[in-house]
C-alpha positions, 0 to 999 in steps of 0.5 A: 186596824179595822177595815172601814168599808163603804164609808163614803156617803153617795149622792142620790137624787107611805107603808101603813098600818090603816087599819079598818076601824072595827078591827082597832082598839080603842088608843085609849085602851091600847097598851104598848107592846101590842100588835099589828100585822099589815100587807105592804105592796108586794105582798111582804108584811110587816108586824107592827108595836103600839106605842101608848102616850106618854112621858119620858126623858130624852137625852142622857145625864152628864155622867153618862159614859160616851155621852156627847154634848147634842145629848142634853137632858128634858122631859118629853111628852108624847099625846099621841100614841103611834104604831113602830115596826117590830124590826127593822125595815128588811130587804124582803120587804124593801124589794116587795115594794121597790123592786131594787135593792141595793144593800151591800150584804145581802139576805132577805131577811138584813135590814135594808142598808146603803139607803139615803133618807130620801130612798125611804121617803120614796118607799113611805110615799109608795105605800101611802099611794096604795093604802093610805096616807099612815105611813111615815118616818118616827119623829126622833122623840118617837124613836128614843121612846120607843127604844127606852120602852120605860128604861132610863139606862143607856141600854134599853131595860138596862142589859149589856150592849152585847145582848141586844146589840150587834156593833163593833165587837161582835159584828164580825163587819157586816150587818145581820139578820133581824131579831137576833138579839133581845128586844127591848120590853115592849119587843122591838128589836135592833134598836141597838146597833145593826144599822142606824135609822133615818129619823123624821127631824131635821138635826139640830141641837137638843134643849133642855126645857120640856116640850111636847110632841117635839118634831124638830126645825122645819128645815135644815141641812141634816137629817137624823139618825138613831141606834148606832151600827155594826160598825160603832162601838157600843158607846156610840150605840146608847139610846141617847146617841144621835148622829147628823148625815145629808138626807141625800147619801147611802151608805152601808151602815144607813137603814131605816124603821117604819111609823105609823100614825094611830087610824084613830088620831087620823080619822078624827084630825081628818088627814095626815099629820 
């Protein structure tokens, strides 16, 4: 029987992409799978991908094999584009900007892990101090367009959990370095597997109706996570899976991936969203 390690949640208790605007294109020109590079405090970068408006189905169909019933099938649209990091956020970059670092396996270059929600709330909100108000957690909608990337496949672009995923089969129980595994086709990496990621939203079940810009209920007691881990079967790694934990826990298995809102959206609008 596998050994399950650190498992138990513990109770605890923004970086951005702007951008001068001469040195940005057009959103309305700007096609996903372009990027950006940016300084975080520390001196750490991170590379950024450009997310273009759009629709898509969110959720999986009923014949989906190791769908769960939180799943259900709708149309999204997005009207915003936004930028998403390339990777997963790193212990590199996490300690550039918190001087600390708690990950359980250890290398600059693992996603950051054993990190509760309000720990990335923190790094987001120490990095909007210093730069801008751009940085922030992709909404879950967000987070399961950019990981389809235009496929409707449980799997990004249709490939085989083993190419693009490090989960329970192949993780030898740990989590890994970044990048090493294909990215999706507008070159994310890890949205599979490694360590799941901390969402914006507050849980709650999915509709089947169409919405637009969904950003879930404006409370409640879990947040999100997506991509499943190192430790899950690839089932539970699908673009459709979503798992519920207190914004509150660390855990091992718990990581997270940065978001930035578009400098034009903002600059227009005039503040955050």
């Amino acid at each position: 029987m596998k050994t399950r390690l650190c498992l138990l949640g513990v109770a605890v208790t923004a970086l951005s992409c702007a951008l001068p605007a001469d040195e940005l294109p057009s959103a309305a020109v700007r096609k996903s799978g372009e990027t950006r590079v940016i300084t975080l405090p520390g001196g750490a970068t991170m590379e950024m991908i450009w997310c273009a408006p759009g629709t898509f189905e969110m959720g999986s169909p009923l014949n989906e094999i190791g769908r769960f019933e939180n799943e259900a099938r709708h149309k999204v649209t997005l009207t915003r584009g936004f930028w998403l990091g390339k990777h997963e956020v790193t212990q590199r970059q996490w300690e550039s900007v918190m001087r600390i670092n708690h990950s359980k396996f250890k290398n600059p270059d693992n996603p950051v892990e054993t990190v509760s929600w309000q720990d990335c709330e923190i790094f987001i909100r120490r990095v909007n101090a210093q730069i801008g108000g751009f940085a922030r957690f992709p909404t879950e909608a967000e987070w399961e367009y950019a990981c389809r990337a235009g496929s409707d496949t449980p799997f990004s672009g249709g490939v085989a959990p083993s190419e693009t995923a490090w989960y329970d089969s192949n993780s030898d129980n740990h989590a890994h370095e970044i990048g090493g595994h294909k990215p999706n086709a507008w070159g994310f990496y890890d949205m599979h597997g490694n360590v799941l990621e901390w969402c914006a939203d507050w849980f709650s079940p999915l509709s089947s109706a169409p919405t637009t810009n969904p950003k879930g209920p404006p409370s409640g007691a879990f947040k999100v996570l997506r991509g499943g881990c190192w430790f899950f079967f690839d089932r539970d790694c699908r673009c459709a899976y979503r798992l519920k934990r207190e914004p509150t826990l660390r855990n091992c298995i718990f990581g997270f991936r940065m978001a930035c809102s578009d400098y034009d959206d903002k600059a227009k609008t005039g503040g955050s969203k």
